[in-house]
N, C-alpha and C positions, 0 to 999 in steps of 0.2 A: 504494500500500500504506500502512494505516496506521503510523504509529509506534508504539512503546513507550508513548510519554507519552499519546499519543489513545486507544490503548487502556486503558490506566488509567484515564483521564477515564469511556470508556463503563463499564467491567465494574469498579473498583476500585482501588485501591493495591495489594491483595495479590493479585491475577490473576497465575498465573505466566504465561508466554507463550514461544512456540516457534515456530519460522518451519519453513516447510518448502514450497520453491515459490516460488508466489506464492497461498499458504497463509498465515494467522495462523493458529495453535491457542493457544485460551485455555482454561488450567486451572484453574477457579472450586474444583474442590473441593482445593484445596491436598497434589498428589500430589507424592509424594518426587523429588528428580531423578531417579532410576535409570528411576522410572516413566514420566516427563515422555519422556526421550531415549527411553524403548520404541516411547511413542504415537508420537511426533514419525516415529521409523525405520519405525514397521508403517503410517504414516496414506498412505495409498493414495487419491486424488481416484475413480479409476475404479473401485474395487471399493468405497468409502464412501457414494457416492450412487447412487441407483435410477434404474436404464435409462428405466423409464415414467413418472419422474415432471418434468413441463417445468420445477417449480421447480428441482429437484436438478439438471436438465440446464444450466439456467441459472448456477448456482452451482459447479459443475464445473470453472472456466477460473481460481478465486481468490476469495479472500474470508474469513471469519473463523467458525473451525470454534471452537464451545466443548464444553469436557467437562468433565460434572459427577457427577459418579458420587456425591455427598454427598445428595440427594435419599434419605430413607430409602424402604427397599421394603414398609413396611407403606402407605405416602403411596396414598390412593385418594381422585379427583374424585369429587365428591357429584355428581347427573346434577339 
């Protein structure tokens, strides 16, 4: 598992960060603690990743969940 300090390194200084497992959850869009502890409590491996998908199934057993919910919703890819 990574540490604190390696996670900083990839995703920032100010990444807040939450364990749960053998789970990282990284919150890039800087949510309240009250939030943080919600995700961290509702974050669920088996009901978060898709049955059909081999990468998700791969990624199932641990590893480093981020959420950024700061990405505005008008944001659309030009094709």
């Amino acid at each position: 598992m990574l540490s604190d300090k390696e996670i900083r390194l990839l995703y920032g200084k100010g990444a807040r960060i939450s364990r749960k497992g053998s789970f990282v959850l990284v919150h890039l869009d800087l949510p309240s603690p009250q939030l943080i502890q919600d995700r961290t409590k509702e974050f669920d491996p088996n009901s978060y990743f898709f049955d059909d998908c081999p990468l998700c199934q791969m990624l199932k057993d641990g590893g480093v969940v981020i959420f950024d919910d700061s990405i505005d919703d008008d944001f659309v890819l030009e094709e």
